[in-house]
C-alpha positions in Angstrom: -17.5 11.1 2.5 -16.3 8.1 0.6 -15.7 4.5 2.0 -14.0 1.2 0.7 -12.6 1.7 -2.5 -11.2 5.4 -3.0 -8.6 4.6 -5.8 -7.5 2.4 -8.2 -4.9 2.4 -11.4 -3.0 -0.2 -13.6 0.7 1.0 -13.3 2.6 2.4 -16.8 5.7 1.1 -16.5 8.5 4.0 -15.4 5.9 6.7 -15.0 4.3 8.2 -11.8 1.0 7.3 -11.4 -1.5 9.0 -8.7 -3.7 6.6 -7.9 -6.0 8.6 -5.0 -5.9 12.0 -4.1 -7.6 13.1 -0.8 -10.3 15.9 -1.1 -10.4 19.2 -0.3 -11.5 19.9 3.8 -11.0 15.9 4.1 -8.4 13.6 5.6 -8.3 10.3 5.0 -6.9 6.9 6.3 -5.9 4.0 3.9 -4.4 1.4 3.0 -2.0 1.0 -0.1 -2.3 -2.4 -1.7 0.9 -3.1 -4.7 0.6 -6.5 -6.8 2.5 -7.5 -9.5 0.3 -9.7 -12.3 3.6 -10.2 -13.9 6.0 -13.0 -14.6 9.2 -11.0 -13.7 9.9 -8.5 -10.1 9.1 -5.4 -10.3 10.6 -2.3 -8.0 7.9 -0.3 -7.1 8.0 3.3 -5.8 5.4 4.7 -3.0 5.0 8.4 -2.2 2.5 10.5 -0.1 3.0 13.8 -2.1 1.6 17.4 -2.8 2.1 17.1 -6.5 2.0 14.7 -9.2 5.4 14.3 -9.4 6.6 13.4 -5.6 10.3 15.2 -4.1 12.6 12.6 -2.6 11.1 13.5 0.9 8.1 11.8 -0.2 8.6 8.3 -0.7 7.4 6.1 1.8 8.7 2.7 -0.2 11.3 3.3 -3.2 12.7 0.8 -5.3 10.8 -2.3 -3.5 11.3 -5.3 -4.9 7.7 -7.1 -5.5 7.9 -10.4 -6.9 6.4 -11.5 -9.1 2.4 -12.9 -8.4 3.2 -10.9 -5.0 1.5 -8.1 -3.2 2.8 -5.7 -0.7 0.3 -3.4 1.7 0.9 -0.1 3.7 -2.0 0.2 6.3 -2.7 3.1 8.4 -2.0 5.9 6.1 -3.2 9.0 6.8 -3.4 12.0 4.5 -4.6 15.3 4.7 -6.3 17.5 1.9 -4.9 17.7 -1.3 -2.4 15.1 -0.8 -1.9 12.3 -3.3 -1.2 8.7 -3.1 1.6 8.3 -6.7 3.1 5.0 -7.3 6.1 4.1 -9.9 6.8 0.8 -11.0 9.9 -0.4 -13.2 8.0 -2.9 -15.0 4.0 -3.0 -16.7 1.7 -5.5 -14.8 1.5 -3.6 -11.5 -2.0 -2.8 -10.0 -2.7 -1.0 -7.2 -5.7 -0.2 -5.1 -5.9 2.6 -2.1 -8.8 1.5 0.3 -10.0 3.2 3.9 -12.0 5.8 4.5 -12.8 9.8 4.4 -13.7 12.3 7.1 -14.3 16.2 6.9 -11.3 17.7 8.3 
């Protein structure tokens, strides 16, 4: 099972990105780190979702507004198999790194 670093992406600008999806027979806890490099803010999307594309019943952060040089976190995360960590960001300049750790389910 993986520690530390499990994911990380630089955001396209108005698409959704998975950054970390937990493994089959695994659950995971982690924490979700958002920062915009940019010069302008950025609203940011989070979801926990079964697909690529996440349903509205997904989100656990929509349309955030990150300044810019900023970072926002979401610790304590927990997901099961299969599930996905996707973020969505209106503007370019957004990383974002998933950290924690995995356990067999």
């Amino acid at each position: 099972m993986a520690t530390g670093r499990l994911g990380a992406a630089d955001v396209a600008a108005t698409t959704n990105t998975t950054v970390y999806t937990c493994p089959a027979a695994t659950y995971a806890v982690v924490a979700v780190n958002v920062c915009n490099r940019g010069a302008a803010s950025s609203d940011i999307r989070v979801a926990l979702a079964t697909l690529d594309t996440p349903t509205l019943s997904e989100y656990i952060e929509y349309d955030v507004a990150v300044g810019p040089k900023n970072v926002i976190e979401r610790t304590g995360v927990v997901l099961s198999a299969g599930q996905r960590i996707v973020i969505y960001s209106s503007l370019a300049n957004i990383s974002t790194v998933v950290v924690g750790i995995e356990t067999a389910a």
